[in-house]
N, C-alpha and C positions, 0 to 999 in steps of 0.2 A: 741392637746395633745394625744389625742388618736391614730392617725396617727404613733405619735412620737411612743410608746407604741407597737402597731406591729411593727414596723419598724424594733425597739427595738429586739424584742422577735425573730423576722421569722431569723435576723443575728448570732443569740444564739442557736437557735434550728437548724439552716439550716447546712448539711456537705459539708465536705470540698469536694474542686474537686477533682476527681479520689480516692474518698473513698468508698470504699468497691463495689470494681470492682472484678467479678471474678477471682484468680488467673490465668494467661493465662498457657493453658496447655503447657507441655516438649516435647516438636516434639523427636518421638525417633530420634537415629543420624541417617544419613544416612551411609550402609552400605559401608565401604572401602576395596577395593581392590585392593589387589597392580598386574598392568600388566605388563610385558612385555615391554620395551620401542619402539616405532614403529622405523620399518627397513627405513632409511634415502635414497629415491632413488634416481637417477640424478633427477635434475631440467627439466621441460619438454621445448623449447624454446616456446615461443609464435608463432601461426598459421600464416604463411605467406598470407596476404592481396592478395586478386585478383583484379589487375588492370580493372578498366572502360573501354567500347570501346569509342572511340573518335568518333565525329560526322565528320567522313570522309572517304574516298574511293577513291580508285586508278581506275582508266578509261584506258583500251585498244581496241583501235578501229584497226580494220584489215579490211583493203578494200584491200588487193591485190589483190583477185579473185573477185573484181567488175569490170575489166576492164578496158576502158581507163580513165571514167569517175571516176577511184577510187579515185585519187589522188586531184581532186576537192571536191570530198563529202567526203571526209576526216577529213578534219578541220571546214567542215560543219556541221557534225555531232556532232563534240567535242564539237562546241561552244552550240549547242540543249543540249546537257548534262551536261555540267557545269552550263546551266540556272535552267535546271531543278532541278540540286543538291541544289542550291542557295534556290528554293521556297521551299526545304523540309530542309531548315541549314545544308546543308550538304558540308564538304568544299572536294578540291582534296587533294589527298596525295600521299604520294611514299611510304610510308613506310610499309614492306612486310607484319605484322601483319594487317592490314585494309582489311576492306573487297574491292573485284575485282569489277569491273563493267568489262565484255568482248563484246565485240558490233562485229560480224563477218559479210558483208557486200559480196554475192558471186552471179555470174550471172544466169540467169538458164539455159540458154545453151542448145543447137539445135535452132529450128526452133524459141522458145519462145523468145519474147522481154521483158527485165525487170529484177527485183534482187531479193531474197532470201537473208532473215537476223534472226539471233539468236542474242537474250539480255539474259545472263544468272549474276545473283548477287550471289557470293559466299564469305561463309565466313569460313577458317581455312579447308575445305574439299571442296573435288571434285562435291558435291552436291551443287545445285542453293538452296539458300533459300527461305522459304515460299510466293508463288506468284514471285518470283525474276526472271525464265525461262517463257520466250515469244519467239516464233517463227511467223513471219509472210513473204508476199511475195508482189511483186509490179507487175503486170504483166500490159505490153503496158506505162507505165510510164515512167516519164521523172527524170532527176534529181536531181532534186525542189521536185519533188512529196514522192518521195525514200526519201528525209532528212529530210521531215515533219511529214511522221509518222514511222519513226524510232525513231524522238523527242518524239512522243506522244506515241507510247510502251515504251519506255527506261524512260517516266516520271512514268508511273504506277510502274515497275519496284522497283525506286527509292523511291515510295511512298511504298510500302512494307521492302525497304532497313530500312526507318524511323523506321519505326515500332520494326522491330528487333533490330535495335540501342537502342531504349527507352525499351524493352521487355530481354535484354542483360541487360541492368545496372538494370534494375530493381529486377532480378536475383544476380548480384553479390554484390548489396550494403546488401541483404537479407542473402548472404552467410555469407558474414564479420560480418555481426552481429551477425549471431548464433555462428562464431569460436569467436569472442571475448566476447560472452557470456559464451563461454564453457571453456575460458583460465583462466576468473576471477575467484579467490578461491572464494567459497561458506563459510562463518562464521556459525558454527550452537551453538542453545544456551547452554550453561551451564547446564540450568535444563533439556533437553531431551535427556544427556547426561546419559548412566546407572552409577548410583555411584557416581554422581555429587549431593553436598549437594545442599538443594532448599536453592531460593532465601530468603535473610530476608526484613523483613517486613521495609516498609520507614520510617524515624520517625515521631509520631506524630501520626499513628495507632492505635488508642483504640481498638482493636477486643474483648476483653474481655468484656460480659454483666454484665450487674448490677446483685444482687443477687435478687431473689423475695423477701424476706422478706425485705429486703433491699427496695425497693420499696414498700413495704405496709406499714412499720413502715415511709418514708418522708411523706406518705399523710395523717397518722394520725397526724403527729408531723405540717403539713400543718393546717390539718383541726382541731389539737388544737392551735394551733395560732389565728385563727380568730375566738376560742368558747370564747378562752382567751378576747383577743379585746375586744369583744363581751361584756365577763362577767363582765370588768371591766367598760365599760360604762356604762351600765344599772346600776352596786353597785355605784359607784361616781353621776350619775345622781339625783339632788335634787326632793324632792318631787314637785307635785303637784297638785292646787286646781281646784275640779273640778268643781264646781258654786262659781261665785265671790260673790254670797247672802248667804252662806253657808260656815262658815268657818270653820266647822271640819269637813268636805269632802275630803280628800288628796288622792293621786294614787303614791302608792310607787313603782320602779323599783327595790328597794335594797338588795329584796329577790329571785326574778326572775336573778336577776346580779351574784350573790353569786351561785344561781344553775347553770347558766351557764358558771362561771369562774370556778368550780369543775369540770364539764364533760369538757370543754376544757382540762383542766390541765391534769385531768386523759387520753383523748386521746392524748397529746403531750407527757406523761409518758410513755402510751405505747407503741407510737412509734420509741420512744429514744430506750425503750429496746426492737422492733424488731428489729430496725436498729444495735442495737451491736452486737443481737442474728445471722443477715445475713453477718455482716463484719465478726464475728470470724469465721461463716462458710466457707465464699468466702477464707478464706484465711489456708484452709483445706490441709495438705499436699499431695504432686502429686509428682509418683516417675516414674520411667522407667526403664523396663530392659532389655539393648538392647545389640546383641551380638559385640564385639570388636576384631579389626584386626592389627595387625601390623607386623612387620620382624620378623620372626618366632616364633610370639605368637598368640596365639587365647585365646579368654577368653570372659567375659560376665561383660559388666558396666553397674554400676546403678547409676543412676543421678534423680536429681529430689528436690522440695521443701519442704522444713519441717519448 
């Protein structure tokens, strides 16, 4: 019963949700300006992509000033070169944009026995690329010995050919990025816009605080609820005896019950009326006075709650 009783009471005296919430204040408006409409320029096209280089190379071998033996170590050497392109994925090509391989094969003439040869890798210019220019010489050799290590310069060669193949795309997949980073329009916000009104609030935002009073008068009107409880037990609690040999001995509750159902009552009273005293406050009126712009007026609005 007693239970029942607060139960009772705390639903009587307890306020409603979102009562007596501070009025939330009037953002003054944001200032408008009217601009100038922006100059509509051509459209820019999008930045033309830079093609990849292909993992391939054109081969020219020149033995005509190797002599009689040129015309043997010819296809001798092409086939050392095409192995070599193979261990580095490198395929042949014809096509004039590919880088060169030039292989020139020439004897050294007078008294000396043997050849002189240049491996130069070029790519879009007259310059050998990085490590790509080797020069070396065969002297007293045979022509077995000439296409062995003409294979083995022309593989180092082609191992630095690699290199600039995977050192070239890696350069131009990095270009196309930044030009089609630089094509896509950039969106900027609304609110870091000058004269752009701010965002509103999402629903369901309480920013407005409680009042103080407001708050001091729920915890008496709390803490007279359970004085209440309280007092009404102790006053309804029957007497009792306090030796079963002694029968006009009793211990009454129903004076101490009755003093504490009054100071209850009177703090649930007084927090009833903080609580009214902070709701009329919180709801105090708030005005603004902000200046106003429109097609050829200027003037000054006031808005606000009353």
């Amino acid at each position: 019963m007693y239970a029942s009783i607060l139960v009772a009471l705390s639903l009587v005296l307890s306020p409603a949700p979102g009562v007596c919430r501070s009025a939330p204040s009037q953002p003054a408006q944001a200032e408008r300006v009217l601009l100038p409409p922006a100059s509509r320029g051509v459209p820019q096209p999008p930045p033309a992509k830079r093609d990849r280089l292909a993992a391939s190379a054109s081969v020219a071998i020149d033995t005509a000033a190797a002599g009689e033996e040129g015309q043997l170590m010819n296809p001798r050497i092409q086939a050392r070169v095409v192995d070599a392109m193979k261990a580095f994925n490198i395929t042949e090509g014809k096509d004039a944009g590919l880088p060169k391989v030039a292989i020139k094969v020439s004897e050294l003439g007078g008294d000396a026995i043997g050849w002189s040869y240049t491996i130069d890798v070029r790519h879009g210019s007259d310059q050998a690329i990085s490590g790509g220019s080797l020069r070396g010489e065969c002297v007293d050799c045979i022509e077995k010995e000439l296409v062995e290590k003409v294979g083995t310069d022309a593989r180092l060669a082609l191992q630095q050919l690699r290199v600039y193949i995977d050192e070239y795309n890696a350069k131009v997949d990095a270009d196309n990025k930044q030009a089609e980073a630089a094509a896509t329009p950039t969106t900027t916000d609304a609110a870091a816009t000058p004269g752009a009104p701010a965002a509103a609030a999402g629903p369901g935002v309480d920013a407005s605080p409680m009042h103080p009073l407001c708050k001091a008068g729920i915890g008496l009107m709390a803490a007279g609820v359970v004085g209440i409880g309280v007092g009404v037990g102790l006053a309804v609690l029957p007497d009792r005896q306090l030796d079963p040999n002694i029968g006009y001995e009793f211990r009454s509750t129903t004076l101490p019950g009755y003093v504490t159902l009054g100071i209850g009552g009177a703090a649930a009273l007084a927090g009833v009326a903080l609580f009214v005293v902070g709701h009329r406050k919180s709801r105090a009126s708030q005005t603004a006075l902000v200046p106003s712009f429109g097609a050829g007026v200027v003037g000054l609005q006031w808005s606000g709650r009353f």
